[in-house]
Backbone as a ProteinNet text record, in pm:
[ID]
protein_1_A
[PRIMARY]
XXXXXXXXXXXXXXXXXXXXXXXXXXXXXXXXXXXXXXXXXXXXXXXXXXXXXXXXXXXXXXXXXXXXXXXXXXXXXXXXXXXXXXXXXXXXXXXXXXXXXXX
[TERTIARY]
-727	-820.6	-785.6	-867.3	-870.2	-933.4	-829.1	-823.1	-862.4	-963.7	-1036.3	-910.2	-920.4	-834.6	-951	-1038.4	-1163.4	-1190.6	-1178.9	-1184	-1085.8	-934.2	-837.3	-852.8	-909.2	-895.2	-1008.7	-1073.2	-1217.5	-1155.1	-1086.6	-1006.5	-873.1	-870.8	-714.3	-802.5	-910.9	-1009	-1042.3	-1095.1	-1222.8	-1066.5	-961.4	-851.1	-850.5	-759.3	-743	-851.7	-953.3	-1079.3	-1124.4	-1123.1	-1101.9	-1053.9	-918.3	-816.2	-837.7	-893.1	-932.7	-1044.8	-1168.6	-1234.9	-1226.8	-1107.2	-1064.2	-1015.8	-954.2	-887	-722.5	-682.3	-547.5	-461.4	-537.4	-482.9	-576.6	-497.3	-557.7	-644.5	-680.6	-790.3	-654	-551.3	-478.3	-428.4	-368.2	-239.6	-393	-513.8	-567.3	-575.7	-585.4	-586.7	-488	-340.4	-188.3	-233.4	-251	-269.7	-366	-444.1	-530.9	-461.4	-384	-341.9	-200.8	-130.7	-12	-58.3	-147.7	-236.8	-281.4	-369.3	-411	-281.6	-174.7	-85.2	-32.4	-1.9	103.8	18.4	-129.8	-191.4	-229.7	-119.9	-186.9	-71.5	59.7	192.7	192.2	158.5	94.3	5.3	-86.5	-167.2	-108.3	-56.1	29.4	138	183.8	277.4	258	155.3	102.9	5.2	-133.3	-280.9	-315	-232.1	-284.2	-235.5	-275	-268.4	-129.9	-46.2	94.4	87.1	-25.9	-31.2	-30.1	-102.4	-141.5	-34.6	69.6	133.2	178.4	305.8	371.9	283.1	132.6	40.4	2.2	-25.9	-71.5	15.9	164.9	269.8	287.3	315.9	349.1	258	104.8	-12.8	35.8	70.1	54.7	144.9	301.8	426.5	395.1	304.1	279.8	203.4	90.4	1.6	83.8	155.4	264.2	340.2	392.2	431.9	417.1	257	125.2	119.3	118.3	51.8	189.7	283.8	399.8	395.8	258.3	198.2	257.5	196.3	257.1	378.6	447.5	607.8	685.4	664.6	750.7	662.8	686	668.6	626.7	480.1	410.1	507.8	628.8	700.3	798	828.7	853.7	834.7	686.5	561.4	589.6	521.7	516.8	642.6	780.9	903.5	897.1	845.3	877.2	752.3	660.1	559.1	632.3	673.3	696.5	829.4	870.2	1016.7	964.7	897.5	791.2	697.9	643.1	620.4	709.5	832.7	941.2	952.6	1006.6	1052.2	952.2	838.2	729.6	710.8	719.6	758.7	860.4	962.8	1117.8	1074.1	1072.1	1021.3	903.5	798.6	703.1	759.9	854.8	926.7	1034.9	1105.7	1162	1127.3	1041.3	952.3	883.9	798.8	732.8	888.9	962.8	1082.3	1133.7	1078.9	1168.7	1056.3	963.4	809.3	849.6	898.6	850.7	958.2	1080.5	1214.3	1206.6
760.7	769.1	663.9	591.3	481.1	489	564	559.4	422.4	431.4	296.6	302.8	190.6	156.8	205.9	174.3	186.3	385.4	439	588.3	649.3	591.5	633.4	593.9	509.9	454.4	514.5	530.1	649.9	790.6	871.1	969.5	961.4	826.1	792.1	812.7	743.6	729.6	849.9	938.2	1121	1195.3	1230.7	1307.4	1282.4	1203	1171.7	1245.7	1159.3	1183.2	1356	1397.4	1569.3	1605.9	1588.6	1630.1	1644.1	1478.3	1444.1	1577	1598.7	1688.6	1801.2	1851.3	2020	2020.8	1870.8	1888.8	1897.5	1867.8	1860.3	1718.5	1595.2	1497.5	1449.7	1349.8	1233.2	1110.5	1055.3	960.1	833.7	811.7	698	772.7	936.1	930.3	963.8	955.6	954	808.9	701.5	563.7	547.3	597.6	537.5	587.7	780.6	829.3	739.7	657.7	627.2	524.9	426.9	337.7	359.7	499.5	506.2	554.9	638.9	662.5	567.3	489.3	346.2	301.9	276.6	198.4	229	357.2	437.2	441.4	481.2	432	317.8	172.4	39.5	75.5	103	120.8	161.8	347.1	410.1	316.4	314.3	214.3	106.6	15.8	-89	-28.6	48.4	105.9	176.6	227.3	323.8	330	265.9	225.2	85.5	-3.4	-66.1	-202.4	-317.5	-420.8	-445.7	-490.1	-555.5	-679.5	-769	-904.5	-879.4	-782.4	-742.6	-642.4	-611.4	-506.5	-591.5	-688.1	-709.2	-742.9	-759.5	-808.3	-676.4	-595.9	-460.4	-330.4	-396.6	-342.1	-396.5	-501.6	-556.6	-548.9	-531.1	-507	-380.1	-265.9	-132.3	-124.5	-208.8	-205.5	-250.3	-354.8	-409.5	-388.4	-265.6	-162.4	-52.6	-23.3	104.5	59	-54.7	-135.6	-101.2	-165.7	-180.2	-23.3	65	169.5	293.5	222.5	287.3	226.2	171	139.8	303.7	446.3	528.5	557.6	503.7	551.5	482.7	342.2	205.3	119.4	34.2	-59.5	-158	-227.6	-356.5	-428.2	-491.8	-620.7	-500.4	-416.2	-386.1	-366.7	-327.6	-336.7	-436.3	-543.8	-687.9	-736.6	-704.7	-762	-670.9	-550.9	-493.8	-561.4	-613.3	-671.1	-736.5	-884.6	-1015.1	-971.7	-922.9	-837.3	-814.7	-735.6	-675.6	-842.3	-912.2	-1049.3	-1129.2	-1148.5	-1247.2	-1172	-1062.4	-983	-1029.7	-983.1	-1013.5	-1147.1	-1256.8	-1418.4	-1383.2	-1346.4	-1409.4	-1286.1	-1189.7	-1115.7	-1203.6	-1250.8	-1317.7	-1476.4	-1519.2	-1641.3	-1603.4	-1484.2	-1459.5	-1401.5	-1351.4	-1308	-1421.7	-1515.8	-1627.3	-1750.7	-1700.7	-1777.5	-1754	-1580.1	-1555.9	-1578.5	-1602.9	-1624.9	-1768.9	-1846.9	-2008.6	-2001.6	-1921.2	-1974.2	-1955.3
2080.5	1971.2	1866.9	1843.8	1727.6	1616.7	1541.3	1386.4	1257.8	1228.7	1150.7	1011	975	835.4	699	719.4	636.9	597.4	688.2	678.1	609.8	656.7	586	466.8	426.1	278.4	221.6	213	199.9	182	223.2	214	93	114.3	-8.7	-162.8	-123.6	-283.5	-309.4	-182.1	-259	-309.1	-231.9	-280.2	-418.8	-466	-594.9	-699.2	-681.4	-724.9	-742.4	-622.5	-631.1	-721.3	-689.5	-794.6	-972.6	-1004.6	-1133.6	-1188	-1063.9	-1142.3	-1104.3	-1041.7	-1082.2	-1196	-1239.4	-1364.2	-1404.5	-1240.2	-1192.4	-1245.8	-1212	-1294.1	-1390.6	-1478.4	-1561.4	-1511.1	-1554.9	-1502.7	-1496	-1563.4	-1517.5	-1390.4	-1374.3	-1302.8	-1171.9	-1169.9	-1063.3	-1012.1	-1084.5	-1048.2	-945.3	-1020	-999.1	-820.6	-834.2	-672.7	-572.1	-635.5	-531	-462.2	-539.4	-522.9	-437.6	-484.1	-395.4	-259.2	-235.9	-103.1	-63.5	-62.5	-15	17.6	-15.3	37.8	53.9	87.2	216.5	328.9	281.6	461.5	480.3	410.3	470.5	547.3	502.7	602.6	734.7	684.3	814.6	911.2	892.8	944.3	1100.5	946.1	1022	1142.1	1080.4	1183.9	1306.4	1284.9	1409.3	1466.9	1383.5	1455.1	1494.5	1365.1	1338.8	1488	1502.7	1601.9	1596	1681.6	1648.3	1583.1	1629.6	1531	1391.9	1358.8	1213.9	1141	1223.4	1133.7	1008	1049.8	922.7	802.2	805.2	672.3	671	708.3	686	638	674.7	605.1	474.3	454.7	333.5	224.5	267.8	190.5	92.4	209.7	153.5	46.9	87.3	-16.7	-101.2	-143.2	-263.3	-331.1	-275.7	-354.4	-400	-306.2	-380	-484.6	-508	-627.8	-703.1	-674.5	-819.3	-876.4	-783.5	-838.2	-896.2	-963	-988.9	-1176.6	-1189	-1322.6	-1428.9	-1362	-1459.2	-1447.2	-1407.3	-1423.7	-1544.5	-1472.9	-1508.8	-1613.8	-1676.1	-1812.9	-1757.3	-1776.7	-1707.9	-1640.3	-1731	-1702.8	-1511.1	-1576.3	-1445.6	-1312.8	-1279.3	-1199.9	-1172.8	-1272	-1211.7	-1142.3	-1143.2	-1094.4	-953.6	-957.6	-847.7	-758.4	-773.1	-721.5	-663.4	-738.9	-687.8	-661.4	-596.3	-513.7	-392.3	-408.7	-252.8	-206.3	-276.7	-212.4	-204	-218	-198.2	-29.3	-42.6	104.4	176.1	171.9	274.2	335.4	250.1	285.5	341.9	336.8	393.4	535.1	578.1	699.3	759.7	704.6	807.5	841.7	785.6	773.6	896.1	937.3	958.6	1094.5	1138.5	1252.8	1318.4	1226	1280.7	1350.9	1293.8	1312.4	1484.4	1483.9	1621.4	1758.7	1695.7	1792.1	1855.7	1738.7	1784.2	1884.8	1867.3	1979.3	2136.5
[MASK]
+++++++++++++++++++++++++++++++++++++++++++++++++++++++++++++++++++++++++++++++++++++++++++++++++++++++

């Protein structure tokens, strides 16, 4: 059975959203959820549905939405470092994979 990326992410957005109008979260800490859902199922995804060509961009996608979406925890400047942390890794792994292809 082949699980679409598009559905899961459709499901990452209504949850949250639910939530907001039972009244369970805030309208930021529903943002932050959509965003940490979306990018735990770019991971999932990558890891288990998704193509083998496509994992490591479909992994690294999700890590760097989960980043982003750690906005209510952590202080802008921090986000942003944990961002460009999660894109340094992702270069040096596809640098590092494309590395073991060419040999």
């Amino acid at each position: 059975m082949k699980i679409s990326f598009g559905l899961g992410l459709i499901l990452c957005i209504l949850v949250p959203i639910v939530l907001l109008l039972f009244g369970s979260l805030t309208v930021s800490q529903t943002a932050s959820g959509i965003l940490l859902l979306a990018g735990l199922w770019a991971v999932t995804h990558g890891l288990v549905f998704g193509r083998a060509s496509d994992r490591l961009y479909n992994i690294g996608a999700g890590i760097v939405v989960v980043a982003i979406s750690t906005f209510i925890f952590f202080p802008v400047q921090y986000v942003l470092g944990l961002v460009l942390i999660a894109v340094i890794a992702i270069v040096l792994a596809a640098v590092v994979v494309n590395g073991r292809k060419g040999k």
